[in-house]
N, C-alpha and C positions, 0 to 999 in steps of 0.2 A: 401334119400336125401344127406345124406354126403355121402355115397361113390360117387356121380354122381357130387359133387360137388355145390349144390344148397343148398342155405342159409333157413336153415326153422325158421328164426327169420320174415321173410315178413310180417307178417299180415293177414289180412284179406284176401290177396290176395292169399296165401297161398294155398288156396283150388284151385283155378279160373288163375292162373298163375304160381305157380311154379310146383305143381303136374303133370297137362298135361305135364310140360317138363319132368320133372323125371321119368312119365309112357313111352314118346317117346323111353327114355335112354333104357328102359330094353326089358329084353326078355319077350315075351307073356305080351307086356306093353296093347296094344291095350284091348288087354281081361280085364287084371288087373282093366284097366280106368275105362271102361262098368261098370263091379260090384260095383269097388270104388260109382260112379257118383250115381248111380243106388241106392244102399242102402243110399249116401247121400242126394239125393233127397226124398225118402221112411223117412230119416228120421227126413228131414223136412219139411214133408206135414204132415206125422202123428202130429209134434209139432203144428205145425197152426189149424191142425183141433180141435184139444183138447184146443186152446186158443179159437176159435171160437163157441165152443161148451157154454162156460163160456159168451160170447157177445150175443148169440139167448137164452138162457139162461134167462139172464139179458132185453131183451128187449120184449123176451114174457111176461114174470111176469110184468114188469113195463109197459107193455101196453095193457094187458090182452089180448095178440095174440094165437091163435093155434104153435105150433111150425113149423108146415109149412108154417105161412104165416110169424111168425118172420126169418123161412129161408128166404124167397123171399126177406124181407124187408130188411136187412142186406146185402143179396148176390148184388142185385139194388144198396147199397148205395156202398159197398166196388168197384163196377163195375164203377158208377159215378164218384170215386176222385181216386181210384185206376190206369185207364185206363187215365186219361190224367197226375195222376204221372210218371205214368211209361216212356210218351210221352216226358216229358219236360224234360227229361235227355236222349234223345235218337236222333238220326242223324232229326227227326219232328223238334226238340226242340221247344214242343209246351209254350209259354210263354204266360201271361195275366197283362195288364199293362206293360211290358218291362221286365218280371221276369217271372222263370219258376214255374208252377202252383204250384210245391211243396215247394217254394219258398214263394211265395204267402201263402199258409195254414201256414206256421209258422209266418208272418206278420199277420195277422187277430187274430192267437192263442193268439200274444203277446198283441196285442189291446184287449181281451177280460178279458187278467191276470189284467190287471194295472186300 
């Protein structure tokens, strides 16, 4: 990044914005990307599984489920708020009441605290 001139103080963005430019900059960048992308996506699906593993876990015991059917039960609900999350920050912008769905689940969250 410093030799090509690109700030690696960005952020979060850092992954998703400045690396594609800095892999563009070099030689055998193209390739580079691929494995880069490749093992960081590998190594945040393995994180998620092993947090999810602790969630079917947690919901079989406390509902006295098989662990396939607390998969099912889990994978259903993360599908239900996950899928129209994903939505309402997306060119859909799907919104409920005038606010985007994920929007909305932190207005309910905070009614539920107080």
């Amino acid at each position: 990044m410093f030799t090509y001139g690109f700030d690696p103080g960005t952020g979060s963005q850092l992954a998703f914005d400045t690396l594609p430019r800095v892999f563009e900059e070099m030689a055998q960048g193209a390739w580079l990307a691929i494995g880069f992308f490749s093992l960081f996506f590998l190594a945040a699906f393995s994180s998620c599984l092993a947090g999810l593993k602790v969630i079917i876990a947690a919901v079989a015991e406390e509902f006295r489920m098989s662990d396939r059917r607390a998969v099912l039960a889990v994978g259903v609900l993360m599908l239900f708020l996950g899928v129209p999350s994903a939505l309402s920050f997306s060119p859909v912008a799907l919104s409920v009441m005038g606010m985007p769905f994920l929007a909305l689940g932190f207005v309910v969250w905070r009614r539920f605290q107080a």
